[in-house]
Structure formats: C-alpha cells, structure tokens
C-alpha positions as CSV (number, residue, x, y, z in Angstrom):
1,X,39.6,52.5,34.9
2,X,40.7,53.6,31.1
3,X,41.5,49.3,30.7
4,X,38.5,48.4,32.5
5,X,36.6,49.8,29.9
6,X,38.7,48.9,26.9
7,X,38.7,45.2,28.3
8,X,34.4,45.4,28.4
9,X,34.5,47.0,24.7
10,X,36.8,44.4,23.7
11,X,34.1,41.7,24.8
12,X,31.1,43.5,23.7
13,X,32.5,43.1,20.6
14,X,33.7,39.6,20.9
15,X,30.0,38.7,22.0
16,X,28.7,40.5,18.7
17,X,30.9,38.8,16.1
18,X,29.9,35.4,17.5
19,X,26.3,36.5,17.5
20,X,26.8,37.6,13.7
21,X,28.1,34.0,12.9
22,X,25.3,32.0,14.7
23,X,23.2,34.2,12.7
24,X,24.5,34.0,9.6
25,X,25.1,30.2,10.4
26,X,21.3,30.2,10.7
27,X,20.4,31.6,7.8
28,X,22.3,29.0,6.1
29,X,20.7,26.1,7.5
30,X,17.5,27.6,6.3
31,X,18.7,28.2,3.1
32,X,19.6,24.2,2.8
33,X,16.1,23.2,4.3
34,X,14.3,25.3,2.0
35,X,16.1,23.5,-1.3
36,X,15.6,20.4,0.3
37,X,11.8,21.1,0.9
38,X,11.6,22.6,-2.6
39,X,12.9,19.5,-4.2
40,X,9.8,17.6,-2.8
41,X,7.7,16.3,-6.5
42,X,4.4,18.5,-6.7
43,X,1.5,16.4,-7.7
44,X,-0.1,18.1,-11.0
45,X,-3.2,20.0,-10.6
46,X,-4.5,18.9,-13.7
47,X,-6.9,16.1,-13.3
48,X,-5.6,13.7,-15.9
49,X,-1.9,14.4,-15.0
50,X,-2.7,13.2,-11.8
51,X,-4.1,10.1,-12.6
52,X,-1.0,9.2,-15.3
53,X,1.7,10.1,-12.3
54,X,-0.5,7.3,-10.5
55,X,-1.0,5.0,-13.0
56,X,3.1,5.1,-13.4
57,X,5.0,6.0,-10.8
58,X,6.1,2.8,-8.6
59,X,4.9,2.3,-5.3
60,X,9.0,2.1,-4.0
61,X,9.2,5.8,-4.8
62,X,6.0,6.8,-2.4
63,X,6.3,6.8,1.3
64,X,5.0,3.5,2.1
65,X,6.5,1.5,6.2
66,X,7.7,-6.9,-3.0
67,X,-0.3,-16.8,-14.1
68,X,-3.7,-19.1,-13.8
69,X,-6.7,-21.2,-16.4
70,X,-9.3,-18.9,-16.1
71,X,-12.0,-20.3,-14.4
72,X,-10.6,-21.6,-11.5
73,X,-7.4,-19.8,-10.4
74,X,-6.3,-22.5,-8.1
75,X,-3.1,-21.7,-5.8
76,X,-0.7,-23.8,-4.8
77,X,-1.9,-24.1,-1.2
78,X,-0.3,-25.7,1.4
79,X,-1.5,-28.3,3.8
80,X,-4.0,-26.4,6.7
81,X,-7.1,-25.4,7.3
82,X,-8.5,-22.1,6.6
83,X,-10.9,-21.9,9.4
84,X,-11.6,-18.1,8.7
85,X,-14.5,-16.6,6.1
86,X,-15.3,-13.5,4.7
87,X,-18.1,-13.1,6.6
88,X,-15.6,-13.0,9.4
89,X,-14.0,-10.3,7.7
90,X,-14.9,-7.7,10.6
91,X,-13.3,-9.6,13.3
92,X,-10.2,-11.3,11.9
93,X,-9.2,-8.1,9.4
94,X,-8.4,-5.3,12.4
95,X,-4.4,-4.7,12.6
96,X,-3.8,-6.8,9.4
97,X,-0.9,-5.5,7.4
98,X,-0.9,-4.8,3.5
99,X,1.9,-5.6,1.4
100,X,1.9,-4.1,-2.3
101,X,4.4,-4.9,-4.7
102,X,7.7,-2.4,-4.8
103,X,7.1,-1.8,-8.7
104,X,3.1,-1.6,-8.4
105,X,1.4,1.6,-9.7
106,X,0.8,4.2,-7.1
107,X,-2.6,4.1,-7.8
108,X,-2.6,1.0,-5.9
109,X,-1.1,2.9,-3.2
110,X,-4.1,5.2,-3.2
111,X,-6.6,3.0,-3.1
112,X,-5.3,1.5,-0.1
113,X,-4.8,4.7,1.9
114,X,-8.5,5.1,0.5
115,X,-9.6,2.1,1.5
116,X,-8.1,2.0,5.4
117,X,-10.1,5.2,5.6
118,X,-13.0,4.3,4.8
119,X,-12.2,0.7,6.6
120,X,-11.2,3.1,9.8
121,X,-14.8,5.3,9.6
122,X,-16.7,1.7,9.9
123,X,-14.4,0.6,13.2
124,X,-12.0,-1.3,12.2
125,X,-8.7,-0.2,12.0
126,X,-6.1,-2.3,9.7
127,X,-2.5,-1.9,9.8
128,X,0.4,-0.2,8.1
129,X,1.0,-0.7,4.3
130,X,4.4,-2.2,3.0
131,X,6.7,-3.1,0.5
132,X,6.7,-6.6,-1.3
133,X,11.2,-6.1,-0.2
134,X,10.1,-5.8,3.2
135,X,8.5,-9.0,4.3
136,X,11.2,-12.2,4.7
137,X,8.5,-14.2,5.3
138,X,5.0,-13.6,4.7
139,X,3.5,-16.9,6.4
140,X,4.1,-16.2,9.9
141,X,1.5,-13.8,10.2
142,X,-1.9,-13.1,8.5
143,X,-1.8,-10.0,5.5
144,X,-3.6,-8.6,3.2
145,X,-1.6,-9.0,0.0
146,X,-2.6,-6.5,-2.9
147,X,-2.5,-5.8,-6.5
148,X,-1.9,-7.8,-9.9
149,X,0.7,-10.5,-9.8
150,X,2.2,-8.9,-12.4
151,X,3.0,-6.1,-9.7
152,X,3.4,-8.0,-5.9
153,X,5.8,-10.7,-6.2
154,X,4.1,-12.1,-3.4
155,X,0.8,-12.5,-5.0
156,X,2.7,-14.0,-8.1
157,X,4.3,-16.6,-5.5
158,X,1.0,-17.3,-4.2
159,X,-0.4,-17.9,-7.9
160,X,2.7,-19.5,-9.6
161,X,0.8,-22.7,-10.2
162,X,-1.6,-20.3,-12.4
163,X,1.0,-18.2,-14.1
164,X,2.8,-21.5,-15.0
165,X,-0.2,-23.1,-16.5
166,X,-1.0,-19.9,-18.4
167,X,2.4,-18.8,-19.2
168,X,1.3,-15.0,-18.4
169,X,1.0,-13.0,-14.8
170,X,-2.6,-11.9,-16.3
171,X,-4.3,-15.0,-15.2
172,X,-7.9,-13.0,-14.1
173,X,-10.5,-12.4,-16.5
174,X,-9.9,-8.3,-18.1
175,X,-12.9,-7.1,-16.0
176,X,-12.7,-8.7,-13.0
177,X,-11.6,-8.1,-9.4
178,X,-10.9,-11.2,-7.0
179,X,-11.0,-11.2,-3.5
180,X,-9.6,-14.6,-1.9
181,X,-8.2,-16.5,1.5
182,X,-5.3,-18.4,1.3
183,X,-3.9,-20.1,3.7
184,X,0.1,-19.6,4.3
185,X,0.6,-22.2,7.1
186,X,-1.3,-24.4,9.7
187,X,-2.4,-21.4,10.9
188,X,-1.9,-18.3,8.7
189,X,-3.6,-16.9,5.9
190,X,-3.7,-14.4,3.4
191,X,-6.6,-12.4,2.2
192,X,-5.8,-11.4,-2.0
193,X,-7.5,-8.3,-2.9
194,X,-6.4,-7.5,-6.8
195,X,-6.8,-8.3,-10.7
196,X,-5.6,-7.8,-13.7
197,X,-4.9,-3.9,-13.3
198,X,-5.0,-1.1,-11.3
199,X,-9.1,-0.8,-12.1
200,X,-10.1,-4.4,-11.0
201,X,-7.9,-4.3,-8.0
202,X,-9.9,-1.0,-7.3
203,X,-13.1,-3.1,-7.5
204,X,-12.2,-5.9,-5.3
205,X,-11.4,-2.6,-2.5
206,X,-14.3,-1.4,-2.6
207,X,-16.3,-4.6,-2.0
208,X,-13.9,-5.0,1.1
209,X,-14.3,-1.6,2.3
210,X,-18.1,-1.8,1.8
211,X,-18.4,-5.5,3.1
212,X,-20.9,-4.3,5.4
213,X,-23.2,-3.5,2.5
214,X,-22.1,-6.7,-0.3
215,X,-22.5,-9.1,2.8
216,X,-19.3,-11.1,1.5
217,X,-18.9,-14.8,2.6
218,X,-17.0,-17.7,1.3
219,X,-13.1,-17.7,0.5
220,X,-13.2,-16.7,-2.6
221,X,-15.5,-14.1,-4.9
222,X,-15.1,-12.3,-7.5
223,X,-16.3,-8.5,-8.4
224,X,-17.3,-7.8,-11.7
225,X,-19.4,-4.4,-13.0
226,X,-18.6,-1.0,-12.5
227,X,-16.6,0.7,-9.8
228,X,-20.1,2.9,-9.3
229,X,-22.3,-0.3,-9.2
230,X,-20.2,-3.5,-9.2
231,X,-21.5,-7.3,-8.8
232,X,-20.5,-9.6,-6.4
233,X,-20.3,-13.7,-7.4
234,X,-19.6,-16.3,-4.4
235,X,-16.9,-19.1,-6.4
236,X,-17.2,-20.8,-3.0
C-alpha cells in the first residue's frame, strides 16, 4: 500500500511539471504574438501625417491580392473593336479587377477601397485590387487599370506611344483626370481611370463611382474642376 501511494505521488507530480511547461510554453507563444502584433505600422493620428504616409508610402508595402501630345493622348491600340461604352458602365464593370502600380502612392490605394464602397452601396460589386507584378498578362481579361503612368507600368504600356512622343510619363494636362476604354484584344478591354497625380486620379474615381449622377458615355472623358464639384467633357 506504502508503494501504491508513492507510485500515484510520483505521477501527480509528473502530471504537474508537464502542466507547468505547457503553461509556461504558452506564455511564450503569446509573448512572440504580441511583438509581432506590436510591430504592425500605426497610422498617425494627426491629419496631415496621414495624408503624407499616403501620399508616400508605396502601394507594394499595403495589403493589396505593376508619355502623350496633350490633346489627344492616343494609345497604341490594337486591332478590335471596343463594342462596350461608358454608359454601359453598370453592366460590364461588376467583378472587374483593379491593378495599381507596385510603387503607386497609397493614396491610390485608398481611393480605390473608397471607391468599391461606394461602387458596392449602388449594386455593383467590382473585384479585388492588385499589383501591377501580379498580372502576366493583362489582355486576357477585362480590368480596371489605375493611377498615373508614371506609377502602373501597365498604364505606361498602354500609353507608350504618348510617353515616347512627349518624352515624359506626365502626358495629361496638371488638372485633369481621364477616364478611357481601351481595347487589349479582339475581345478585351481596359477601362483607365488616372492622371497626372494622386489628385486627378482621385477625380476620374469619383466620376466612376458617381456615374449614376455624371451620366458618362463615350470611351473616353475627361474630369476637370474640383474634387467637391468637378466637370465632365465627352472627347468621344
């Protein structure tokens, strides 16, 4: 009886040690998720600070799923037909995918998570957002391709023929946003949303997301104005 008992103490206390080392084990792992949550960037609070961690921090670094004569900004488009219109915007744009360039601000980020809200609220839902590096091969499927082509080596491919007649990747007038179809294939197309900078681009968003109320049609306008009362002019 005397070893009987010695034998159960002997495992109670077995059973407690390895308790203590699950637990400490435990407390470790928590430890190393904490640091690792901790060493997550805080946006600033301050208003301005915010805006310059936009304005510079690369869209590669947030979690996203790569010049022209003024005047006309003709692409280099291949043979097809573009049988869609921006009036058609409703029905052709649901699912389409956005690719920004991997170096573009991440206020270009923003303005797309902004504008697939707002997008989303009217019923129509567009698809994920991502990275210029991620696409092989952007004409097998209709996108929405976004930003300056200073900043989406996508929308500088589709405007070589303008940066090569300008010699610059600013080929849009300073003030102006630009919203165009171009087609990728014989049956693929592209709808360009951007500008010059982070502020036109911003523009040309919010004539999309509002497209209900600017009534847009053709394949190509642009958006001049202010981003509280901005002016839409059919090119064709």
């Amino acid at each position: 009886m005397q070893m009987m008992s010695r034998s159960m103490t002997s495992v109670a206390l077995v059973a407690l040690v390895i308790g203590m080392m699950t637990f400490m084990q435990g407390c470790k792992e928590d430890k190393t998720t904490s640091k690792i949550i901790n060493a997550v960037p805080v946006t600033p609070a301050d208003g301005a600070s915010q805006q310059q961690s936009a304005q510079t921090t690369p869209a590669e670094n947030l979690n996203v799923s790569p010049t022209a004569a003024p005047g006309n900004n003709e692409t280099e488009e291949p043979p097809g037909t573009l049988t869609a219109d921006l009036s058609q915007f409703k029905s052709f744009g649901g699912g389409m995918e956005f690719i920004v360039g991997n170096k573009a601000p991440a206020s270009d980020v923003m303005t797309i998570i902004n504008m697939k809200s707002k997008l989303a609220g009217k019923g129509l839902d567009t698809g994920k957002t991502m990275l210029s590096s991620e696409i092989s091969n952007y004409k097998n499927d209709n996108y929405f391709v976004f930003g300056s082509p200073c900043d989406n080596p996508v929308a500088a491919e589709l405007f070589a023929k303008n940066i090569q007649s300008k010699g610059s990747c600013q080929i849009f007038e300073p003030a102006e946003g630009v919203i165009r179809l171009i087609p990728t294939s014989g049956s693929n197309f592209v709808m360009y949303i951007g500008g010059n900078s982070p502020d036109t681009t911003k523009k040309a968003a919010k004539a999309v997301e509002d497209f209900d109320i600017y009534r847009l049609r053709g394949t190509y306008v642009k958006v001049t104005g202010t981003i509280d009362a901005i002016q839409i002019e059919v090119v064709r």
